[in-house]
C-alpha positions in Angstrom: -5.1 -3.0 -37.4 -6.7 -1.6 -40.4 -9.3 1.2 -40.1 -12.1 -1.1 -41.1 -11.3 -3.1 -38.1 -10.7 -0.3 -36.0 -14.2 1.1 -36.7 -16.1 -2.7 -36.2 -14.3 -2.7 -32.7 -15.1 0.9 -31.9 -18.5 0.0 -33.0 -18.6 -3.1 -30.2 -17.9 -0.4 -27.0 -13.6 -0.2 -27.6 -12.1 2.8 -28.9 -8.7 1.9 -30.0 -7.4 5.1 -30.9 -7.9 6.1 -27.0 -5.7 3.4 -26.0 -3.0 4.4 -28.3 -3.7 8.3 -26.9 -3.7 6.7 -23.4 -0.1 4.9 -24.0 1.3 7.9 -25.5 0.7 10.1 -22.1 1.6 7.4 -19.9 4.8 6.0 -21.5 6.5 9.1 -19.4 5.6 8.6 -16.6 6.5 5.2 -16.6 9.9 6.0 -18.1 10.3 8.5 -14.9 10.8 5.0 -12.6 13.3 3.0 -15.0 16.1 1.9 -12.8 19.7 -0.1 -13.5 18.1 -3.8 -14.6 15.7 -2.3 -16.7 16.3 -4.1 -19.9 14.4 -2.9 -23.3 11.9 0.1 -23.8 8.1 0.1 -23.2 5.4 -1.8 -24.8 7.0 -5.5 -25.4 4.7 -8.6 -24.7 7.2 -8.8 -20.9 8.4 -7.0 -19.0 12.4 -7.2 -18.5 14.5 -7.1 -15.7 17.9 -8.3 -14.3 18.0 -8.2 -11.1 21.6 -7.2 -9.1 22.4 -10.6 -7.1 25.8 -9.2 -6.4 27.1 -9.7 -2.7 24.2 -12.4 -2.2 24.9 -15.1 -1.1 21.4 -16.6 -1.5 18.8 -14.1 -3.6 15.2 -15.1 -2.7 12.4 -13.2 -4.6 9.7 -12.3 -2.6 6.4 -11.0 -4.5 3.1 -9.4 -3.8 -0.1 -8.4 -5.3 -3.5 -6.7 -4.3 -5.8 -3.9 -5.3 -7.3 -0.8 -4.0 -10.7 -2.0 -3.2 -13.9 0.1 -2.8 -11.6 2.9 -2.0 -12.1 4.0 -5.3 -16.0 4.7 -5.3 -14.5 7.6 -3.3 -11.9 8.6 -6.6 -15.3 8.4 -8.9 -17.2 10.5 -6.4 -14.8 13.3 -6.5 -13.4 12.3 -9.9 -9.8 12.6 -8.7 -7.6 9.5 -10.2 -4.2 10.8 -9.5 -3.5 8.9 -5.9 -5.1 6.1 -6.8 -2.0 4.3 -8.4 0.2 5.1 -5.0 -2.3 3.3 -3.2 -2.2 0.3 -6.0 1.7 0.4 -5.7 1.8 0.3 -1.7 -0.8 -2.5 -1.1 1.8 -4.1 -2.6 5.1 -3.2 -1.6 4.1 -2.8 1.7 3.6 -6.0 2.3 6.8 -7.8 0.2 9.2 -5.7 2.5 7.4 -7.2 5.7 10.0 -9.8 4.7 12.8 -7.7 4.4 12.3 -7.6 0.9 13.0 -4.3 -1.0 10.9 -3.7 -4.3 12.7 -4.3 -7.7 9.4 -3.5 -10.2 5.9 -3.4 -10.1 3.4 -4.3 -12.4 -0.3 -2.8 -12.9 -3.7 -4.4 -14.6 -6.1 -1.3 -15.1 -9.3 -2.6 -16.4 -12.1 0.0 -17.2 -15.5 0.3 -18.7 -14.0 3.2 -21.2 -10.7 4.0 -21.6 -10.5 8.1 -21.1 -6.9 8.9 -21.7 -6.9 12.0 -19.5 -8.0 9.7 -16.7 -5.7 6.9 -17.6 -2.8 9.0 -17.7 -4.0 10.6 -14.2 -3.9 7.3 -12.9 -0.5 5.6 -13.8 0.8 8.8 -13.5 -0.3 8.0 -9.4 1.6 4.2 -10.0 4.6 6.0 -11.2 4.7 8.0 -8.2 4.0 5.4 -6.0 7.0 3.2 -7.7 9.4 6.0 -7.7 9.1 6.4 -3.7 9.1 2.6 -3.6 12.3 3.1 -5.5 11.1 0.0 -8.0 10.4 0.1 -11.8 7.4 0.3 -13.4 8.0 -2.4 -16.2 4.9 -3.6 -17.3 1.4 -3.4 -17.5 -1.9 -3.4 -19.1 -4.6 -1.3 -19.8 -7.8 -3.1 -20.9 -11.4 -1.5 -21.7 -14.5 -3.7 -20.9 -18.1 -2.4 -21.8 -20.6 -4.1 -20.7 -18.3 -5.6 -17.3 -18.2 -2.5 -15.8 -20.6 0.1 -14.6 -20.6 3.2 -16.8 -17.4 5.4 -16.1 -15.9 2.8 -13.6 -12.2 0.9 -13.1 -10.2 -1.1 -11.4 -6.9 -1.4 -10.7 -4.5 -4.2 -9.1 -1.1 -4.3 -9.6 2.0 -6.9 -8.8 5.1 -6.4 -6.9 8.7 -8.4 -6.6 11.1 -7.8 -4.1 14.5 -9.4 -3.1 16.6 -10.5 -0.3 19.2 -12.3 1.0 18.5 -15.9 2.3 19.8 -15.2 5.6 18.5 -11.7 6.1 15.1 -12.7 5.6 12.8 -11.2 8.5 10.2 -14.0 9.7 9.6 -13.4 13.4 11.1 -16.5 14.2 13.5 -15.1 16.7 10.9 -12.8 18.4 11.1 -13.3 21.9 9.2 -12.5 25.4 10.4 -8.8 26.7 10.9 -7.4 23.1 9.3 -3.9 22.0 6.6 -3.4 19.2 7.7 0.0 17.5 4.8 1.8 15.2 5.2 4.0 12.2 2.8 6.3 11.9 0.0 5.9 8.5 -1.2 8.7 6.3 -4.9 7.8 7.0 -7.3 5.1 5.8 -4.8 4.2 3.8 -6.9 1.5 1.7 -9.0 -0.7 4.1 -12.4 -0.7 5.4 -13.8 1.3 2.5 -17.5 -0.7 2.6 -17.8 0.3 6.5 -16.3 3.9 5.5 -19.4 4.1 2.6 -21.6 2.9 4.5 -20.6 5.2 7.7 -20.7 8.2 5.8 -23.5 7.2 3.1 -24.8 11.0 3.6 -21.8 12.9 4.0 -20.6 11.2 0.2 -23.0 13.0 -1.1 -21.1 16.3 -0.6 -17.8 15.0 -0.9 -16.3 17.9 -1.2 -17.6 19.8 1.9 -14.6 21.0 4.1 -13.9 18.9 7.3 -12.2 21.7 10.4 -10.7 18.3 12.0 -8.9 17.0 8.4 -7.5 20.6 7.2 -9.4 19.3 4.0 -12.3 17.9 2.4 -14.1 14.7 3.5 -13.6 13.6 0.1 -10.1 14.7 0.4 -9.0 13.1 3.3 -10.5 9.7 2.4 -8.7 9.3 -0.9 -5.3 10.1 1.4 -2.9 7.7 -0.2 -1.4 5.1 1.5 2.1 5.3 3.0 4.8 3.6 1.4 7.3 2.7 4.1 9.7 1.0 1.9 12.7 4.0 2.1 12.6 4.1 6.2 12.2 0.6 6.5 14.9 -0.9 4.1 16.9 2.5 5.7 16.6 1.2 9.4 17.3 -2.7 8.1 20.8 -1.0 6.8 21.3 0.2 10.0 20.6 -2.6 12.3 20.2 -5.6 10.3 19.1 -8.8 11.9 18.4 -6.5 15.3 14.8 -6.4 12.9 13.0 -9.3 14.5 9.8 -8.6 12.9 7.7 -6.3 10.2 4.2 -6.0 10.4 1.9 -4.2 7.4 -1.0 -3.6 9.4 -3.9 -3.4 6.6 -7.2 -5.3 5.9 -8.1 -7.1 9.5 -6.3 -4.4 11.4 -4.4 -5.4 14.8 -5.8 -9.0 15.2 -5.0 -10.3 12.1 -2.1 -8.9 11.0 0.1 -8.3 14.3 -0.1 -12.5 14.3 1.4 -12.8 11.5 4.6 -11.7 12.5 5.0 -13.9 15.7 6.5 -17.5 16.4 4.1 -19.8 18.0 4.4 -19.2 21.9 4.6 -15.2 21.6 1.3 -12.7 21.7 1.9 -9.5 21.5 0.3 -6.6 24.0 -0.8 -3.3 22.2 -1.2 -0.5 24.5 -4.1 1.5 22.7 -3.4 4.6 25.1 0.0 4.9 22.8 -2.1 5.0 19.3 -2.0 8.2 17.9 -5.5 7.7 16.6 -5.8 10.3 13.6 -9.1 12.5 13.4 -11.0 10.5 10.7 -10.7 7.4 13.0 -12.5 9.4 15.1 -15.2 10.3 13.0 -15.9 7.0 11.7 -16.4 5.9 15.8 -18.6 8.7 16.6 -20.8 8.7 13.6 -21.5 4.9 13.1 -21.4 4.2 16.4 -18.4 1.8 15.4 -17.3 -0.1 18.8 -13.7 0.4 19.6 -13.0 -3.0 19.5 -14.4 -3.6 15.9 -12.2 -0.4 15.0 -8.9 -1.9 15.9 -10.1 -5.5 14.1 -10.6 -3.4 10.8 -8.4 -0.2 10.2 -4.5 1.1 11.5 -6.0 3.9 13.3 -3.0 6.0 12.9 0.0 2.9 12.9 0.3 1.5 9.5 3.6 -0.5 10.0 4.9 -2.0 13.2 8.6 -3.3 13.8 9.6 -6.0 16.7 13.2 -5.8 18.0 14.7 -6.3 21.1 14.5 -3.8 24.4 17.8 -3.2 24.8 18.0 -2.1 20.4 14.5 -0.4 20.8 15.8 3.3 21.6 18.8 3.6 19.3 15.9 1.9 16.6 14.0 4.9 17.5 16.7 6.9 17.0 17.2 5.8 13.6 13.7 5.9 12.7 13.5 9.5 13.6 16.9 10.1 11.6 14.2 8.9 8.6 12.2 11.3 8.8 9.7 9.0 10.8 7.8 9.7 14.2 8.5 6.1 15.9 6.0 5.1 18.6 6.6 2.6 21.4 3.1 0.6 21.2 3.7 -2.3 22.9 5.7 -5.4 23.9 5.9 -9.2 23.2 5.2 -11.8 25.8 4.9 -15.5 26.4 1.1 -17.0 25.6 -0.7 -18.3 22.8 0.5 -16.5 19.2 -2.1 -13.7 18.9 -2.7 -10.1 20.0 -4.5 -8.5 23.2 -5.3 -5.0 22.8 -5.0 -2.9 26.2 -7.3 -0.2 26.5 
């Protein structure tokens, strides 16, 4: 682009010398998560990748995409950008390896109203970080400024996942049974659902994000931007070890317990959450007690302190446990399957 050009587009809202500043910083970090089938360098019109097929007998990709939501009027409040990209990356990954699926890249479209390269580079640097403990590549992406779509000093992200698995080992509930366990992993927090009733609860308290919370060891601010859990290492760890014993994965996200516990389960099977066995985290808490949320609507929206559940048999369920733990994880026995209409009751 010539510099007359470059000045007539600069002139219209986009600053093209910032998005050649912002691709300097983050071509790093996005180096940082290259991975065997990376093919080629940064900054073609594709991204590349071959993926390893070897031993398969079957390879099925399995692919995901979502964004962060209005989780990040919370990241322009406190202006901190730098988790935001983990939560991008683990919308998406954590719900391709509900399919025993494990991540092979990741994707991310980053559209803002001005492209600040500090703050670009705070954010991918975030995606990086969140690929890198997904163990998948960061291989493409884009970066686009938009004045006049945007409010002033606002983004969005949304990113793209694919994953891979064997035909056969594919995990689709359909051999859940009545008797088997529901095993929880434990979230991080939020993680990135229910940020309009999260606003809207704490409308006041936003307004000094930054005031310290005893309860969260942090800021309010602080603890709301908590980035999501990637469970990808523990789960595709705990698939190694027991293989098809892993009847069914559950990413429990936007629609809590009803309407993503479902989604795991054959027709004939409901599952029973005991509640008493929820280790409900502090901010869950808070949300309850200040907008007089119902305890009902609480479990129909956020994790409440279980952001992935496994099914597997009850005879498997302790040495799963076992293996978890071996993880690094903190397993919980929350419930059991029976025989009923395909849904979920809560037991309180």
């Amino acid at each position: 682009m010539s510099s007359c050009e470059s000045d007539s587009y600069a002139r219209s809202g986009v600053d093209v010398t910032a998005g050649y500043e912002s691709v300097k910083r983050i071509t790093p970090y996005i180096k940082s998560t290259y991975r065997p089938g990376v093919i080629g360098g940064f900054g073609g019109f594709g991204g590349l990748f071959e993926p390893d097929f070897s031993g398969m007998k079957r390879p099925v990709l399995v692919s995901g995409t979502d964004g962060v939501g209005t989780k990040l009027k919370i990241a322009f409040l406190m202006d901190k950008h730098d988790t935001i990209g983990i939560d991008c990356v683990a919308m998406c990954v954590n719900d391709i390896i509900c399919a025993g699926a494990k991540p092979q890249f990741f994707l991310d479209y980053l559209a803002m109203e001005k492209n600040i390269p500090e703050r670009t580079e705070s954010i991918v640097k975030g995606v990086a970080e969140g690929c890198l403990q997904a163990g998948c590549a960061l291989i493409g992406g884009e970066c686009a400024e938009h004045p006049g779509m945007l409010p002033e000093g606002e983004y969005d992200i949304a990113g793209f996942s694919v994953g891979l698995v064997d035909y056969d080992d594919i995990i689709d509930g359909k051999s859940i049974e009545s008797g088997d366990v529901v095993i929880g992993l434990m979230s991080s927090g939020l993680h990135s659902n229910g940020f309009s009733l999260v606003r809207k609860v704490f409308a006041d308290e936003l307004r000094d994000p930054g005031q310290h919370i005893p309860d969260f060891g942090c800021s309010l601010g602080e603890e709301l931007l908590r980035p999501t859990k990637i469970y990808v290492k523990p789960l595709m760890g705990v698939i190694e070890q027991f293989g098809k014993d892993i009847k069914g994965v559950c990413n429990i996200t936007g629609g809590g317990y009803n309407e993503n516990i479902p989604r795991m389960l054959p027709e004939g099977i409901r599952a029973r959450i005991e509640t008493s066995r929820v280790p409900v985290k502090p901010v869950f808490d808070m949300i309850m007690k200040y907008g007089a949320v119902p305890v009902c609507d609480m479990y129909s929206t956020f994790n409440m302190g279980i952001g992935l559940a496994i099914v597997v048999s009850e005879d498997k369920a302790d040495r799963v446990m076992a293996g978890l733990y071996g993880l690094g994880e903190t397993p919980v026995h929350i419930g059991c399957c029976v025989s009923g209409e395909k849904g979920v009751d809560l037991l309180w």
